[in-house]
C-alpha positions in Angstrom: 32.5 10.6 24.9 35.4 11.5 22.6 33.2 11.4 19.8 30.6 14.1 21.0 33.1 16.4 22.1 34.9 16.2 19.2 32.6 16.2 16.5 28.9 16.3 17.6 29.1 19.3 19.8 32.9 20.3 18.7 33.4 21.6 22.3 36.0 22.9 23.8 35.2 22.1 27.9 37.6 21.1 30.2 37.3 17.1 30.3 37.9 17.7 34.5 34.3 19.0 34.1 32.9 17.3 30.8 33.6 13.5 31.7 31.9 13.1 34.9 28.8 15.0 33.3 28.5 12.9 30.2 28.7 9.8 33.0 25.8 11.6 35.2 23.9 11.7 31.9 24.6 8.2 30.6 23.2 7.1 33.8 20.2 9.2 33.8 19.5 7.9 30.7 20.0 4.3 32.0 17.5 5.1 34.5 14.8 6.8 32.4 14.9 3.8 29.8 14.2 0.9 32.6 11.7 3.7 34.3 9.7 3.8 31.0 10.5 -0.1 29.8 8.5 -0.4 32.9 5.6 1.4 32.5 5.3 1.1 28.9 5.2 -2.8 29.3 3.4 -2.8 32.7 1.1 0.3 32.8 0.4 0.5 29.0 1.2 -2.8 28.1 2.7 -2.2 24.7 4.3 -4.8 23.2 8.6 -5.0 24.2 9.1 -3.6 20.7 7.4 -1.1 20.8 8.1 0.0 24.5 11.8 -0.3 23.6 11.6 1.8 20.1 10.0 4.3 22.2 12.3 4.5 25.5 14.8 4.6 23.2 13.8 7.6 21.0 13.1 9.1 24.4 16.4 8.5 26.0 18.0 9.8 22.6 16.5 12.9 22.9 17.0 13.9 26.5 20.5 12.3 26.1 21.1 15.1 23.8 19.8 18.2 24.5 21.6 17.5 28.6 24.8 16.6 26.8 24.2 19.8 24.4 23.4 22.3 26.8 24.9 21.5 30.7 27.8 18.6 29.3 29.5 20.6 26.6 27.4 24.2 26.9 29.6 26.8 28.1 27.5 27.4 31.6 
């Protein structure tokens, strides 16, 4: 957390309203990762490696752009 307010997104928002969105979006991503682990593996049956590398990159992403624009944004 400290680290992507401080140096990622260099942000300035209140940690009253920062903190518990940066938690809602770690847990989204929690969720999204074991949502597509398990259709990667189960519906597409990629390999774990694969389905992993992917979720990940996935999880990355949205992790971001939430974090970038509604954790640390200025609305």
């Amino acid at each position: 957390y400290v680290i992507n307010r401080r140096w990622t997104f260099a942000s300035d928002v209140s940690h009253l309203r920062a903190f518990p969105r940066f938690m809602v979006v770690a847990f989204i991503g929690i969720g999204i990762n074991a949502l597509a682990m398990l259709m990667l593996l189960r519906m597409v049956g990629l390999n774990p490696w694969a389905s992993q590398l992917l979720a990940t990159i996935a999880v990355f992403l949205l992790g971001y752009f939430l974090n970038k624009w509604w954790t640390f944004g200025r609305t």
